[in-house]
C-alpha positions in Angstrom: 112.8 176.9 225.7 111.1 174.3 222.9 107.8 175.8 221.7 104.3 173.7 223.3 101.7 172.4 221.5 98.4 171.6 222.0 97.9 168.1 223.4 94.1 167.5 223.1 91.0 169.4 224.0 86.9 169.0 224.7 85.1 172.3 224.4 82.1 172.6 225.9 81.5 168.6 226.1 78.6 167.0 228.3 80.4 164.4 230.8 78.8 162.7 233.7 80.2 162.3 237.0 83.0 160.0 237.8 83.6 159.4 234.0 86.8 160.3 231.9 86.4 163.4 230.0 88.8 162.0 227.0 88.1 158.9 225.3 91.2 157.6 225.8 94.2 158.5 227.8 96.7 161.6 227.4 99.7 160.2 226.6 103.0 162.7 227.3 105.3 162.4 224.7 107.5 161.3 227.5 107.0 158.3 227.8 108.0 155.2 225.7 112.1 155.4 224.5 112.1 158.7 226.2 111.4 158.3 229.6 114.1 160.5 230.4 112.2 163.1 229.1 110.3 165.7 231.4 106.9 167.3 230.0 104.6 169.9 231.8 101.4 169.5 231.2 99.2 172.8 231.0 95.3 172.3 231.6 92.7 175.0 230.9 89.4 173.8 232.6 86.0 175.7 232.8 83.3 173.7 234.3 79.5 175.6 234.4 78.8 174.1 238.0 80.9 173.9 240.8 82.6 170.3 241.1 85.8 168.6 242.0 88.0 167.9 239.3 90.7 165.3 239.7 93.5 163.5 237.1 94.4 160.4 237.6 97.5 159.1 236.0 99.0 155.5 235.6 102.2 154.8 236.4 104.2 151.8 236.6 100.9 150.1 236.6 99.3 151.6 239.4 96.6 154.4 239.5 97.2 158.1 241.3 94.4 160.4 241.7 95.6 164.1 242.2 92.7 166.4 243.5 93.1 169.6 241.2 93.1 172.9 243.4 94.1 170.8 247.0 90.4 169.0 246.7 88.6 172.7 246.4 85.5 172.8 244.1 86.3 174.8 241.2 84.0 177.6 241.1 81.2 177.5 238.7 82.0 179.0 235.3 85.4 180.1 236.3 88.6 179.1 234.3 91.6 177.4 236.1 94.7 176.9 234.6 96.8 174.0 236.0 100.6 173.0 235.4 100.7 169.5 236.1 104.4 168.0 235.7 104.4 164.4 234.5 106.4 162.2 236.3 109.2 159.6 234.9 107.0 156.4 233.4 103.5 158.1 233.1 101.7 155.7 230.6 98.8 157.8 230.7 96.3 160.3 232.4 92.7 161.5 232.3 90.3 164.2 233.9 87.2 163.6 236.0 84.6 165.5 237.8 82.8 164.8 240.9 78.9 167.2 240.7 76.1 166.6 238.5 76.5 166.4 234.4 77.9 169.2 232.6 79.6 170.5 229.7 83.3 170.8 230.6 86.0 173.0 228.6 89.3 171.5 228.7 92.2 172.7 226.6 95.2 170.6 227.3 99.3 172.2 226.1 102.5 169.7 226.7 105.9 171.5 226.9 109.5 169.2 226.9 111.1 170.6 229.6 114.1 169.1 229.7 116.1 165.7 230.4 115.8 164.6 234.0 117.9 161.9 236.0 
């Protein structure tokens, strides 16, 4: 197993609703010239009031939204850890929330996991 390291990270950052929370796109070391490449993604998020969180990734051009914890408001000031594996030809990907400003925590780790395909 190849050692992770941290990706990117907001602590305690104010962030309105429907916005990104980075201010520009993770990018997974997969993509580019190594596409073949499978990363997980590991998120940390702590958000004071409850709210949807989704990530929305870019692939191929297109935008998917994933609804973090099956659409379920994360409960206010609890931490949820999420391991998100990036599909083949993710360009990029960001986190939003759906209730009311707040200062979000979010501490993201990428791990290669291997050559896929």
């Amino acid at each position: 197993m190849q050692a992770s390291s941290n990706h990117a990270q907001l602590i305690a950052t104010s962030k309105t609703v429907d916005t990104d929370w980075f201010a520009s796109d993770i990018v997974p070391s997969s993509t580019g010239a190594n596409t073949h490449l499978m990363t997980k993604h590991t998120l940390m998020i702590h958000c004071p009031t409850s709210t949807i969180v989704n990530l929305q990734y870019v692939i191929e051009g297109s935008t998917v939204v994933m609804n973090l914890n099956g659409g379920v408001a994360l409960a206010a000031g609890a931490v949820y850890i999420f391991d998100i594996l990036m599909p083949q030809n993710v360009t990029g990907y960001n986190v939003q929330h759906k209730t009311t400003t707040q200062a979000v925590t979010c501490i993201i780790s990428e791990t290669k996991t291997g050559m896929i395909g």
